[in-house]
mmJSON file of the N, C-alpha and C atoms, coordinates in Angstrom:
{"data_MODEL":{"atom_site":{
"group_PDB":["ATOM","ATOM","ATOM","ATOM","ATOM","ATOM","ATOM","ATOM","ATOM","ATOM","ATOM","ATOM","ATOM","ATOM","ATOM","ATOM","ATOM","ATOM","ATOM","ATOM","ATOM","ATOM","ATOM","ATOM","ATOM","ATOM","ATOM","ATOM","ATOM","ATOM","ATOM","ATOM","ATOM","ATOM","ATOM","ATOM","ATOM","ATOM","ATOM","ATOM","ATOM","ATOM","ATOM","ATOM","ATOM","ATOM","ATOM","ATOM","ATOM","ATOM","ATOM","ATOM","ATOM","ATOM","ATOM","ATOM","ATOM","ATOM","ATOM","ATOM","ATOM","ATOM","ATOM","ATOM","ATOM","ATOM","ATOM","ATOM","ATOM","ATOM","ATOM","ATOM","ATOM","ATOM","ATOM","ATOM","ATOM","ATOM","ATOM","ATOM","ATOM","ATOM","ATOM","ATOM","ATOM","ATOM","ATOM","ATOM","ATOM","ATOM","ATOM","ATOM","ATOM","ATOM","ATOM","ATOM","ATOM","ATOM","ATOM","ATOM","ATOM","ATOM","ATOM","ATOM","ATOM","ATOM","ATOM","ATOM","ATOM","ATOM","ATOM","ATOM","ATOM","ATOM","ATOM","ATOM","ATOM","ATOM","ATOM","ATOM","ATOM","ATOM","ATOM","ATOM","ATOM","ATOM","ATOM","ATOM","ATOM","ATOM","ATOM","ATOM","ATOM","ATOM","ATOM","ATOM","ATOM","ATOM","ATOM","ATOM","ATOM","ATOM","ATOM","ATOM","ATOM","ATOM","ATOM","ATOM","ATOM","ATOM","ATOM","ATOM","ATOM","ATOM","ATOM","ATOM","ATOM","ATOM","ATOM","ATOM","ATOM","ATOM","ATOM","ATOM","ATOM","ATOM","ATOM","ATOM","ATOM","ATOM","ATOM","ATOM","ATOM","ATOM","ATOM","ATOM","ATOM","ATOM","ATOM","ATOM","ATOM","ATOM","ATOM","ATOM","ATOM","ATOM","ATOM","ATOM","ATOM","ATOM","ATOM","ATOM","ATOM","ATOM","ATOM","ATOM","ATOM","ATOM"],
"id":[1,2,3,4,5,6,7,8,9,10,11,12,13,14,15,16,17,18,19,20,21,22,23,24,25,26,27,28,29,30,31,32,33,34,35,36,37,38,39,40,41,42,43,44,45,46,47,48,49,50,51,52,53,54,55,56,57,58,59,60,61,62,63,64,65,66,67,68,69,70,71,72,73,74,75,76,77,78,79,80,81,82,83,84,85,86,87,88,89,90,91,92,93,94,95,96,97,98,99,100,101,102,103,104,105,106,107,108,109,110,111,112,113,114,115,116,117,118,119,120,121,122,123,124,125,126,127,128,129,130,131,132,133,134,135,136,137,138,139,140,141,142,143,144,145,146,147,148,149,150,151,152,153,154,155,156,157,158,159,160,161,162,163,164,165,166,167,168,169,170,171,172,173,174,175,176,177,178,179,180,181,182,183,184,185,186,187,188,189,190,191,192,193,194,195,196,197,198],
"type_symbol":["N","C","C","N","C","C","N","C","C","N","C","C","N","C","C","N","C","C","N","C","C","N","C","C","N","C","C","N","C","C","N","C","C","N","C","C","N","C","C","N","C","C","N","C","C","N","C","C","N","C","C","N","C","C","N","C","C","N","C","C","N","C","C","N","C","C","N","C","C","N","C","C","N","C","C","N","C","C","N","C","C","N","C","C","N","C","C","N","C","C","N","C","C","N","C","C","N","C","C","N","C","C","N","C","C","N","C","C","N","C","C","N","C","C","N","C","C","N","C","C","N","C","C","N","C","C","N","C","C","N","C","C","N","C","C","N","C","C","N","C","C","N","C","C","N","C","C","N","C","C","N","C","C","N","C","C","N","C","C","N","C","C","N","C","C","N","C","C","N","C","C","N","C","C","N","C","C","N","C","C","N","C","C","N","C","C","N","C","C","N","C","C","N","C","C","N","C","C"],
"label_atom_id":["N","CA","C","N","CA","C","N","CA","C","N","CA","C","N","CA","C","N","CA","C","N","CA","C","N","CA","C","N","CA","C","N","CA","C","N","CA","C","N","CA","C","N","CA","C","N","CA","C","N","CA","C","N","CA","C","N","CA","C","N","CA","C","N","CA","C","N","CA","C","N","CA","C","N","CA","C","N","CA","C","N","CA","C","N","CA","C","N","CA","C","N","CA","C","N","CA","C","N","CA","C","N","CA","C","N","CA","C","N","CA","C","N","CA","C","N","CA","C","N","CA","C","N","CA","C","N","CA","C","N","CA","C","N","CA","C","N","CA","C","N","CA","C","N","CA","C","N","CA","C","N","CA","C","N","CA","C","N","CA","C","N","CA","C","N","CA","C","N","CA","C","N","CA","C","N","CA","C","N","CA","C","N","CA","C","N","CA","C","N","CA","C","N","CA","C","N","CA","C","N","CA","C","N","CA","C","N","CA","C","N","CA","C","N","CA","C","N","CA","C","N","CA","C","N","CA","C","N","CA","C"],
"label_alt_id":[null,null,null,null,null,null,null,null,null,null,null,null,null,null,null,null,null,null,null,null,null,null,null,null,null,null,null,null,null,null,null,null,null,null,null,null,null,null,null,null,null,null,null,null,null,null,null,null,null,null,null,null,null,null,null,null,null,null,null,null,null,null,null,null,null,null,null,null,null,null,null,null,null,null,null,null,null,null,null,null,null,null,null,null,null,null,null,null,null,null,null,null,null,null,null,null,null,null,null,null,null,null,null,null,null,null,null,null,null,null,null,null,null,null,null,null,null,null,null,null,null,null,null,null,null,null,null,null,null,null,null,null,null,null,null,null,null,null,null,null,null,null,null,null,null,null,null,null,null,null,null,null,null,null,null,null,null,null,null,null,null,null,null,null,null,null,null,null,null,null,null,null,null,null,null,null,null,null,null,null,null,null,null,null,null,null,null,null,null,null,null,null,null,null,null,null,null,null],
"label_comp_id":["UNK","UNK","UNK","UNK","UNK","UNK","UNK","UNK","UNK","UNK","UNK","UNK","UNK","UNK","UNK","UNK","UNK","UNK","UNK","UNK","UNK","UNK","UNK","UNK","UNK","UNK","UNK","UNK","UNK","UNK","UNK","UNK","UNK","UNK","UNK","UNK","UNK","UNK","UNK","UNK","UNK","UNK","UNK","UNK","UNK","UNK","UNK","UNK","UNK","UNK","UNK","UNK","UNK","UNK","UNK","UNK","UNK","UNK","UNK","UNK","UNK","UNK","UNK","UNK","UNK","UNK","UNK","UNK","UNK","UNK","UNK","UNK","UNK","UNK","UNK","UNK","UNK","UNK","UNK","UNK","UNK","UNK","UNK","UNK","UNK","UNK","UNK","UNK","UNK","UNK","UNK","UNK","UNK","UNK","UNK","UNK","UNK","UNK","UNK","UNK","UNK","UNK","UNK","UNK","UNK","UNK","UNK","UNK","UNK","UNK","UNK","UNK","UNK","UNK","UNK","UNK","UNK","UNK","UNK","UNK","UNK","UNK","UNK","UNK","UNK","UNK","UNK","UNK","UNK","UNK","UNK","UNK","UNK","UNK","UNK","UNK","UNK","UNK","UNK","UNK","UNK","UNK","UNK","UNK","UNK","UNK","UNK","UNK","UNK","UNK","UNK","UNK","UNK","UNK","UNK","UNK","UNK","UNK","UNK","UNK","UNK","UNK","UNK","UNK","UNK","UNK","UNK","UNK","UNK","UNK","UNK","UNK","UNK","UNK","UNK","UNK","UNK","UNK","UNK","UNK","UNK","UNK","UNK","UNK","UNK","UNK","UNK","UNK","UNK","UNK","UNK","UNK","UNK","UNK","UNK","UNK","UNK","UNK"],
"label_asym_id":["A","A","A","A","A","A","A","A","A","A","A","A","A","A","A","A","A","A","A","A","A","A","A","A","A","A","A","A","A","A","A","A","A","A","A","A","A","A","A","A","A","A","A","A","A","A","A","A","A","A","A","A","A","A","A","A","A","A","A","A","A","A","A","A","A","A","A","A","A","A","A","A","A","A","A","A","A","A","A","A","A","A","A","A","A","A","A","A","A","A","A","A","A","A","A","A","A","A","A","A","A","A","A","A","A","A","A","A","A","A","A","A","A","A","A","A","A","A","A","A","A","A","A","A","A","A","A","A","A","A","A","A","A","A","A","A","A","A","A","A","A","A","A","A","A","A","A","A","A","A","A","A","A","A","A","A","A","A","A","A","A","A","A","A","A","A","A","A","A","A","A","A","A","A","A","A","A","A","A","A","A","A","A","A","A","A","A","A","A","A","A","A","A","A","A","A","A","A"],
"label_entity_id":["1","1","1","1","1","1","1","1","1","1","1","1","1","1","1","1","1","1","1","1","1","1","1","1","1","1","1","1","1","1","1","1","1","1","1","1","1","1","1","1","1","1","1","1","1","1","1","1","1","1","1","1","1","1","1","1","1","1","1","1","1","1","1","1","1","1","1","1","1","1","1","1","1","1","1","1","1","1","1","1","1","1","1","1","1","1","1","1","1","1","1","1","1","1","1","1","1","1","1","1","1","1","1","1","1","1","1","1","1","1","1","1","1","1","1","1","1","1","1","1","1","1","1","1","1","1","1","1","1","1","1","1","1","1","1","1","1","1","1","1","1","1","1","1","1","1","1","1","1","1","1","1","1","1","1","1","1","1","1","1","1","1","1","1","1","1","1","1","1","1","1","1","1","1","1","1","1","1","1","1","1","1","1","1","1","1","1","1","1","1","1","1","1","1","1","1","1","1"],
"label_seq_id":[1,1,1,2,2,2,3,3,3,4,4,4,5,5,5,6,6,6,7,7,7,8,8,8,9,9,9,10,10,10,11,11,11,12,12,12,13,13,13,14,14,14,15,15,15,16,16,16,17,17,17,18,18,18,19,19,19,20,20,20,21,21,21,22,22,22,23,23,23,24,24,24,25,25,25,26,26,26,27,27,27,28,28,28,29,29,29,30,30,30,31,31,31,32,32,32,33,33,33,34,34,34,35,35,35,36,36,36,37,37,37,38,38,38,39,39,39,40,40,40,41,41,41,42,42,42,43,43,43,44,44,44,45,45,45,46,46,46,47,47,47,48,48,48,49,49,49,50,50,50,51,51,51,52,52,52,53,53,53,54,54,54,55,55,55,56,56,56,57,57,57,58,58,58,59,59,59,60,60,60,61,61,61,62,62,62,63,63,63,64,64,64,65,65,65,66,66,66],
"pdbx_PDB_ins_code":[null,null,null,null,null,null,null,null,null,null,null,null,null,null,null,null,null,null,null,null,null,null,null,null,null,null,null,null,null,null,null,null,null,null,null,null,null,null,null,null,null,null,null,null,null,null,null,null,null,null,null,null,null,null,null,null,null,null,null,null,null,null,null,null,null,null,null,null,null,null,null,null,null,null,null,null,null,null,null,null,null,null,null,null,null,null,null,null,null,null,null,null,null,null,null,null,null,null,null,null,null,null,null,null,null,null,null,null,null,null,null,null,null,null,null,null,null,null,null,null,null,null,null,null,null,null,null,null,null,null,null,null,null,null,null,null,null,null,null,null,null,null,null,null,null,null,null,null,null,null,null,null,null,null,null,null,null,null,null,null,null,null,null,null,null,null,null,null,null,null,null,null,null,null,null,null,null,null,null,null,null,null,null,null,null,null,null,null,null,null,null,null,null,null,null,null,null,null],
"Cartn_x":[-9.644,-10.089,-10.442,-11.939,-11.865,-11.703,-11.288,-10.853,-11.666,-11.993,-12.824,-12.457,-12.89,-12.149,-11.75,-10.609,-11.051,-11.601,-12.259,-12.792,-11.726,-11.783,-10.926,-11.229,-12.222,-12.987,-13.062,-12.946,-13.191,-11.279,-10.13,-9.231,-8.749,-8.872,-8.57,-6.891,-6.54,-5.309,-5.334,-4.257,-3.873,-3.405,-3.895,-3.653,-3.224,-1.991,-1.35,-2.365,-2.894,-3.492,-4.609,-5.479,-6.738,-6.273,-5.398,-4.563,-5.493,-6.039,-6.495,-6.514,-7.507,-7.752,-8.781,-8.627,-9.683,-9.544,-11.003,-11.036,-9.92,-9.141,-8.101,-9.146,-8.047,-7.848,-6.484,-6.773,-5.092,-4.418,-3.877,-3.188,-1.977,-1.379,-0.07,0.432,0.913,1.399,2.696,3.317,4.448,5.023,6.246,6.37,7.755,8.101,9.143,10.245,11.458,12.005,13.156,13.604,14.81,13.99,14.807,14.388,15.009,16.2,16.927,15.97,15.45,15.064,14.923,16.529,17.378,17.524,17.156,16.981,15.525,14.592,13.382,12.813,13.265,12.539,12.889,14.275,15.253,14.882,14.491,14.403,12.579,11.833,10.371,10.452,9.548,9.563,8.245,7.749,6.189,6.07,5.32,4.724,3.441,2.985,1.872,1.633,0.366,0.027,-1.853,-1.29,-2.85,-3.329,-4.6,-5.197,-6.639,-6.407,-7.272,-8.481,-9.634,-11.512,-11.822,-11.142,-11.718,-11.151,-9.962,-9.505,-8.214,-8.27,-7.758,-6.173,-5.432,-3.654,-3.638,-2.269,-1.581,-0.65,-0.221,0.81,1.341,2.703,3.218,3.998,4.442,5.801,6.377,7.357,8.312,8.409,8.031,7.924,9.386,9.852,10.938,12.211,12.871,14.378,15.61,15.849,17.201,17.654],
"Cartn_y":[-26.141,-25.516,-24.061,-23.6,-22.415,-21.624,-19.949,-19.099,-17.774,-17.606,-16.276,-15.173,-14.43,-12.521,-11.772,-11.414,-10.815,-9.486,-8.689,-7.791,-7.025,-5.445,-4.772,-3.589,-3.684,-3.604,-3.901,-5.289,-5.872,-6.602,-6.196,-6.476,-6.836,-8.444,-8.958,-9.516,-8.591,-9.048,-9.101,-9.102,-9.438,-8.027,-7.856,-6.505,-6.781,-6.012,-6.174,-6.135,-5.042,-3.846,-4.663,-5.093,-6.228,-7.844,-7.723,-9.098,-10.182,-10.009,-11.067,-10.559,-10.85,-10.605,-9.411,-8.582,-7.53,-7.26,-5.804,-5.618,-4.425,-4.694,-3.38,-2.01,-0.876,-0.106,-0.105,-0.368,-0.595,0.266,0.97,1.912,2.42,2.597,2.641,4.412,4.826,6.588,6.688,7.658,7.736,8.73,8.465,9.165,9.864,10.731,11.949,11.124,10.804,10.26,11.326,12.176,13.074,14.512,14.666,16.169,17.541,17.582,17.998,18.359,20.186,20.532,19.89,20.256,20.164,18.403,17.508,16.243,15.956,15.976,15.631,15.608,15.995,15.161,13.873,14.007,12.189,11.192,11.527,10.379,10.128,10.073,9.557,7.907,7.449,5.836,5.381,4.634,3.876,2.919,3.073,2.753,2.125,0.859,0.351,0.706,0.982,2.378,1.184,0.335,-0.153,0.216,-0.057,0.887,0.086,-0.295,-1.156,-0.347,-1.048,-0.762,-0.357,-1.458,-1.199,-0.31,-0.359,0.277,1.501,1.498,2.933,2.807,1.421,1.844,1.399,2.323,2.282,1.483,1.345,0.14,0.492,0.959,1.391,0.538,0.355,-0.778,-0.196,0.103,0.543,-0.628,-0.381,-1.325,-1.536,-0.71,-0.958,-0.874,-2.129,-1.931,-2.015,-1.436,-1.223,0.099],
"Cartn_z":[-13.379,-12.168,-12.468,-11.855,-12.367,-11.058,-11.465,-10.581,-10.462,-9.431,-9.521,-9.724,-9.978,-10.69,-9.027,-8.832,-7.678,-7.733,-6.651,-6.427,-6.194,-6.653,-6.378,-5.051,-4.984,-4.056,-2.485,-2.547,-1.205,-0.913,-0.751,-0.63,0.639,1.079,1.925,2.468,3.345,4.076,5.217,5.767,7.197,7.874,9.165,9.856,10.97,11.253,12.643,13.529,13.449,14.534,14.483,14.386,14.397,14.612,14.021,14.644,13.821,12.603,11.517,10.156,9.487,7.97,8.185,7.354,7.184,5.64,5.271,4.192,3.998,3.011,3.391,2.301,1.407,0.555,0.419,-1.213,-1.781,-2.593,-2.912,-3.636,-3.872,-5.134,-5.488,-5.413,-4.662,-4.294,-5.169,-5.657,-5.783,-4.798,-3.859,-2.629,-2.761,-3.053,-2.374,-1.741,-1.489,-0.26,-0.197,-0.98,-0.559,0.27,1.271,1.804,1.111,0.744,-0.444,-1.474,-1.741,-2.748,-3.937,-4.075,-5.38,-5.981,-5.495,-5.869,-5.261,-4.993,-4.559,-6.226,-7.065,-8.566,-8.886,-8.34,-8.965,-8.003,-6.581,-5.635,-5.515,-6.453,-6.22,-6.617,-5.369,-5.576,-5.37,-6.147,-6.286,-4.706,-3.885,-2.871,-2.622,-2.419,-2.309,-1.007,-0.462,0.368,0.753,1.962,2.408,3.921,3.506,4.888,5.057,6.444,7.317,7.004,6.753,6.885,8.09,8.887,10.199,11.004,11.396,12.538,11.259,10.111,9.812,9.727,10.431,10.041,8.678,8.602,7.11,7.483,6.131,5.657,4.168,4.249,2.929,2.864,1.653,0.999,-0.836,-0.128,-1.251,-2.312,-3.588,-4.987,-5.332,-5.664,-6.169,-5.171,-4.878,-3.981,-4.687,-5.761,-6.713,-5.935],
"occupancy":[1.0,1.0,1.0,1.0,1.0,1.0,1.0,1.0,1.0,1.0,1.0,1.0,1.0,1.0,1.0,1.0,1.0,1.0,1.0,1.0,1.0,1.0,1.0,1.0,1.0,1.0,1.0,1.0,1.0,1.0,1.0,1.0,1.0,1.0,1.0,1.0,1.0,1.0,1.0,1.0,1.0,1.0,1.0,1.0,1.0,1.0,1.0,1.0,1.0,1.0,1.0,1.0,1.0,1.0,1.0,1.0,1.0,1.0,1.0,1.0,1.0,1.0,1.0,1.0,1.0,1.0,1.0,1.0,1.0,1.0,1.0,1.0,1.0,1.0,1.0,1.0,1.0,1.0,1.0,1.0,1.0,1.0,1.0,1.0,1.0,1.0,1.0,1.0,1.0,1.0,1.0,1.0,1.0,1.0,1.0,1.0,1.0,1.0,1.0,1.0,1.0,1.0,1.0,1.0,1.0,1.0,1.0,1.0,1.0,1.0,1.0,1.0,1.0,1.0,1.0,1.0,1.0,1.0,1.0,1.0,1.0,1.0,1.0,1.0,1.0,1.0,1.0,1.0,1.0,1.0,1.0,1.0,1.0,1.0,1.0,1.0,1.0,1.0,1.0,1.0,1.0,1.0,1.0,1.0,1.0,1.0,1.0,1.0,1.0,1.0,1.0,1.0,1.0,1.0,1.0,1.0,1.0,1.0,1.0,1.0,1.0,1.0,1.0,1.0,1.0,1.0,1.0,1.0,1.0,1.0,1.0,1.0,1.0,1.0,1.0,1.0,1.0,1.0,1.0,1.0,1.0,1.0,1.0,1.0,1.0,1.0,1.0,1.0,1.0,1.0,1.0,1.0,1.0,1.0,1.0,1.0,1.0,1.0],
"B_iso_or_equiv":[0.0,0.0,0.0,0.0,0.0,0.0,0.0,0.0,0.0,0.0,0.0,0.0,0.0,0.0,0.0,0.0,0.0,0.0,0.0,0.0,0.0,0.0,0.0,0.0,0.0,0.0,0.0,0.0,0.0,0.0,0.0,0.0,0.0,0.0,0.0,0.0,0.0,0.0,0.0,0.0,0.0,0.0,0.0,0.0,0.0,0.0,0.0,0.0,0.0,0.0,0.0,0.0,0.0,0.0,0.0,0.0,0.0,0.0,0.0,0.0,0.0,0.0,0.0,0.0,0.0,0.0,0.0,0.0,0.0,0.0,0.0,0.0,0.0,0.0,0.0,0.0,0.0,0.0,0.0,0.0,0.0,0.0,0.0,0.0,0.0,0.0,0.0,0.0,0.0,0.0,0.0,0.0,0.0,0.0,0.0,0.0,0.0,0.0,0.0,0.0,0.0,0.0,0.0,0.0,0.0,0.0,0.0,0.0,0.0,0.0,0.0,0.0,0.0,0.0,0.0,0.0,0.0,0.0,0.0,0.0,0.0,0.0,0.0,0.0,0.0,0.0,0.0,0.0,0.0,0.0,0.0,0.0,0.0,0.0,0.0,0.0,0.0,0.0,0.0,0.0,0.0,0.0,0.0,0.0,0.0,0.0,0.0,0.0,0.0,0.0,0.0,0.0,0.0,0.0,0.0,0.0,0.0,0.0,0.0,0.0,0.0,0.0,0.0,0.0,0.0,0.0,0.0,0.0,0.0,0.0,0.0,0.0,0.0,0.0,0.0,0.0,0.0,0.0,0.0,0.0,0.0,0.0,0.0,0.0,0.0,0.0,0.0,0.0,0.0,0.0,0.0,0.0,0.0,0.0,0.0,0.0,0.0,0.0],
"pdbx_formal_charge":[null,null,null,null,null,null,null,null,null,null,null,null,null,null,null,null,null,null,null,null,null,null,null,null,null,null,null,null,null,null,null,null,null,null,null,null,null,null,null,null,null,null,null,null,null,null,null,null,null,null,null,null,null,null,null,null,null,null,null,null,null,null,null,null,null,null,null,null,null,null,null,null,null,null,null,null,null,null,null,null,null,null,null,null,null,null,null,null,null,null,null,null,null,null,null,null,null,null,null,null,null,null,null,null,null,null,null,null,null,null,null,null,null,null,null,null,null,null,null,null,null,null,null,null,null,null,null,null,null,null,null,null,null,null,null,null,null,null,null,null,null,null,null,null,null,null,null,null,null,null,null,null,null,null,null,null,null,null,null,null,null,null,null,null,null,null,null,null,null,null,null,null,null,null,null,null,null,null,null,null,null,null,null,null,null,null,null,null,null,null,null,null,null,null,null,null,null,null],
"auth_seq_id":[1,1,1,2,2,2,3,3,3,4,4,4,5,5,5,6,6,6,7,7,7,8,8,8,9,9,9,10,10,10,11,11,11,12,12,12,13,13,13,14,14,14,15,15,15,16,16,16,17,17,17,18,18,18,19,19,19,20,20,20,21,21,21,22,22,22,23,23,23,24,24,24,25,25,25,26,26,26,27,27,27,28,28,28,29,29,29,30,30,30,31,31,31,32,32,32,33,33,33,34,34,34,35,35,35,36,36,36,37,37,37,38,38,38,39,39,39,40,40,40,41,41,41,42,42,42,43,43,43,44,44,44,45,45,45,46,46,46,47,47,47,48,48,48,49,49,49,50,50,50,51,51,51,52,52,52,53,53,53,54,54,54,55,55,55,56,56,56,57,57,57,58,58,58,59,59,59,60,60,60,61,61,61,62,62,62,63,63,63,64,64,64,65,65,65,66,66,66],
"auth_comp_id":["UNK","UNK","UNK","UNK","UNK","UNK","UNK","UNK","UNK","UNK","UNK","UNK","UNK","UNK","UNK","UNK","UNK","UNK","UNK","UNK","UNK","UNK","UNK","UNK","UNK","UNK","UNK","UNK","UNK","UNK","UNK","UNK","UNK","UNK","UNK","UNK","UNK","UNK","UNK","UNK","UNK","UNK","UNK","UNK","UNK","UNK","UNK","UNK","UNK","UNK","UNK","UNK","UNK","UNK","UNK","UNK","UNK","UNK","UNK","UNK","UNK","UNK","UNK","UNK","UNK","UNK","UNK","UNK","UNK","UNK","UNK","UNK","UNK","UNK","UNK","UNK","UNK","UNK","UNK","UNK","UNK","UNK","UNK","UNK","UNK","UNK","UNK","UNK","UNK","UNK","UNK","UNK","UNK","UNK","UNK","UNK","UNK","UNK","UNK","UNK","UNK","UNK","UNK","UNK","UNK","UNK","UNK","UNK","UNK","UNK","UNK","UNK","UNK","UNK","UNK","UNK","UNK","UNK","UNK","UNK","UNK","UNK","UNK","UNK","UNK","UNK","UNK","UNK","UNK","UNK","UNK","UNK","UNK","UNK","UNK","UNK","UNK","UNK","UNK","UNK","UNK","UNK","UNK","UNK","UNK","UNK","UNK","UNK","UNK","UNK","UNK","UNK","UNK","UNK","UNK","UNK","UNK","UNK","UNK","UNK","UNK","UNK","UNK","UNK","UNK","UNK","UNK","UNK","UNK","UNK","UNK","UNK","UNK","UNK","UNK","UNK","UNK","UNK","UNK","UNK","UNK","UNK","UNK","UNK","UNK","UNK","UNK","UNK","UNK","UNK","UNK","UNK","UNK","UNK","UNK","UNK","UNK","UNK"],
"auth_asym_id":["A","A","A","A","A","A","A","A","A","A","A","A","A","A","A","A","A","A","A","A","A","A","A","A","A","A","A","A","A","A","A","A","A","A","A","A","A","A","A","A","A","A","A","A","A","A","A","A","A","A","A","A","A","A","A","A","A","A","A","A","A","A","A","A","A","A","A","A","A","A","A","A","A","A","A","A","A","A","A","A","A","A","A","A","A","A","A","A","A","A","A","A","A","A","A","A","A","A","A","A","A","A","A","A","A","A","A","A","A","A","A","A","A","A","A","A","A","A","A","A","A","A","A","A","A","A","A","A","A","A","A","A","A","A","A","A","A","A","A","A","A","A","A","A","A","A","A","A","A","A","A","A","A","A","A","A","A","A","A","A","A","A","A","A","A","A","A","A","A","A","A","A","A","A","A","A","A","A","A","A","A","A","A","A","A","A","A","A","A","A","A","A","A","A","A","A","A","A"],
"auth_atom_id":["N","CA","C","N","CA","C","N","CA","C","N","CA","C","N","CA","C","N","CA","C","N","CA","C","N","CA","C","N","CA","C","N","CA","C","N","CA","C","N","CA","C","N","CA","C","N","CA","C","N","CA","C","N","CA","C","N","CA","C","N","CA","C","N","CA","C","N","CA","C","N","CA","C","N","CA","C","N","CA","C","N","CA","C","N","CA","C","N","CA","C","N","CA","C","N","CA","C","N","CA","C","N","CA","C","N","CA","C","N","CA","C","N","CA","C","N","CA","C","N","CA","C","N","CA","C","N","CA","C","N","CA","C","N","CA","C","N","CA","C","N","CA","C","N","CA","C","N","CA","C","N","CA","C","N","CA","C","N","CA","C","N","CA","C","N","CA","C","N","CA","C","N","CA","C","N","CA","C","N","CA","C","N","CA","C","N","CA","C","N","CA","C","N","CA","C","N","CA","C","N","CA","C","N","CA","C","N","CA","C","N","CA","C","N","CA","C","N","CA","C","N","CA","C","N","CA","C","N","CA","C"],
"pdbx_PDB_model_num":[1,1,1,1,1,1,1,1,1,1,1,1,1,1,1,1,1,1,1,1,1,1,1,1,1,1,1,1,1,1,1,1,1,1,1,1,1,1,1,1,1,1,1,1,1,1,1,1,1,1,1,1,1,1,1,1,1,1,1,1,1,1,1,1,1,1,1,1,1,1,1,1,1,1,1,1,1,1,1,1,1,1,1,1,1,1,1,1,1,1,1,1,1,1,1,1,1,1,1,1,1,1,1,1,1,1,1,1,1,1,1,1,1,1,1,1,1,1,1,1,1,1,1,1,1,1,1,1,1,1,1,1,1,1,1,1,1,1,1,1,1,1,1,1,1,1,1,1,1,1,1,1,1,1,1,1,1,1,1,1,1,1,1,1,1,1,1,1,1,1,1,1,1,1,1,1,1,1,1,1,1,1,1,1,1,1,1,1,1,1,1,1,1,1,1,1,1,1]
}}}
């Protein structure tokens, strides 16, 4: 069976806020989570970070839950 390449491009999921499938933007952030100066170097965590074509909401999700 063959499989097509996906597009990185055209990234199709599901959106609350439209209430079906849309084209998202996908991207991996690394995000800050301490407010604390003095540890805001030790607490950064990789975040997949998507955002609706159409109507613009975000959607983050923390990668790592250790």
């Amino acid at each position: 069976m063959a499989t097509q390449p996906s597009d990185p491009d055209n990234v199709r999921e599901n959106c609350p806020e439209c209430d079906g499938e849309t084209i998202h933007d996908v991207r991996v952030e690394i995000r800050t989570e301490s407010d604390q100066q003095e540890n805001s170097e030790f607490s950064r965590e990789p975040y997949r970070v998507s955002v609706c074509r159409t109507c613009d909401s975000e959607t983050a999700t923390r990668m790592n839950n250790a």
